[in-house]
C-alpha positions in Angstrom: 0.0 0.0 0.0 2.8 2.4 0.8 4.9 1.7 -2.2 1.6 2.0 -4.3 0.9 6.0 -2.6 4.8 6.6 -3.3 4.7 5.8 -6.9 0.7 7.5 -7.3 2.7 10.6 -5.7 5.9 10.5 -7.4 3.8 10.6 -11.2 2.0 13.3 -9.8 5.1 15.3 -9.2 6.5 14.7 -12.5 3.5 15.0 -14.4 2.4 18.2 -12.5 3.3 21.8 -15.3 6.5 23.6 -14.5 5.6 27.4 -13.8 5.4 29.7 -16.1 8.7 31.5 -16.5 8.8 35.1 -15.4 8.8 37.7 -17.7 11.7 39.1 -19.8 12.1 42.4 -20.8 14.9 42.8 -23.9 14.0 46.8 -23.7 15.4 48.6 -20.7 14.7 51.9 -19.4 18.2 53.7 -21.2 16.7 51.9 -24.5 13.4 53.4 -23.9 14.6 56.8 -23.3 16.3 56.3 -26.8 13.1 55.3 -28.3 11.7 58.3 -26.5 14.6 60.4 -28.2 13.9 58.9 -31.7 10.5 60.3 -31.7 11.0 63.8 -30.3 11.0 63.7 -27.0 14.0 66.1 -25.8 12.8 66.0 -21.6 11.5 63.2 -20.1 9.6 64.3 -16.7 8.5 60.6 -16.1 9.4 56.9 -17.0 7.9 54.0 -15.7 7.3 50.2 -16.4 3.7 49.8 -15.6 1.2 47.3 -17.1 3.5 45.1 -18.8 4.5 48.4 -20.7 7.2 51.6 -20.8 5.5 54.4 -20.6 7.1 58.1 -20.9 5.7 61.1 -19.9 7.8 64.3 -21.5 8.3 67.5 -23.8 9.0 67.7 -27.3 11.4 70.7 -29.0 8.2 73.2 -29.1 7.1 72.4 -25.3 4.4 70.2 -26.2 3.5 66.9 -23.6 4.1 64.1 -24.9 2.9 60.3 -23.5 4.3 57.4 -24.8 4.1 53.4 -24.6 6.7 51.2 -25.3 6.7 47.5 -26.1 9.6 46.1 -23.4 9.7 43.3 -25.8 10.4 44.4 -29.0 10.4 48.3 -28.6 7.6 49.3 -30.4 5.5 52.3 -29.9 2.6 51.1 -28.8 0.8 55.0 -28.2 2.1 58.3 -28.8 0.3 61.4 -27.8 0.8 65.1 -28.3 -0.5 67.8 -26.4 -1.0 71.6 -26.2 0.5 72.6 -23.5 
């Protein structure tokens, strides 16, 4: 009976599904500052990775807000907002 609940358990550990692995970012916050860059954004007043996603919060050349989102996988530009002010 014991040998029989050791090899029920056993099979269960070994059929049981590995965890997920954990998330990798390839973009990192200097490469999303870059992105940021490449699209105009000359003062960054926030950065953040929230939701799975960069975000940036800044000023272009002429003063205008700008919000962006980043994919921290492959870098692209998700969103990207102008403002007014």
């Amino acid at each position: 009976m014991r040998s029989a609940f050791a090899t029920v358990a056993l099979l269960a550990l070994l059929l049981a599904p590995s965890p997920a692995p954990a998330q990798v970012y390839f973009v990192s916050s200097s490469d999303a500052q870059a992105i940021a860059a490449q699209n105009g954004v000359v003062a960054i007043n926030r950065l953040r990775l929230d939701d799975g996603v960069w975000k940036v919060e800044g000023r272009d050349v002429t003063g205008r807000y700008v919000y962006m989102r980043i994919d921290p996988r492959s870098g692209d530009v998700l969103r990207l907002e102008r403002g007014w002010f």
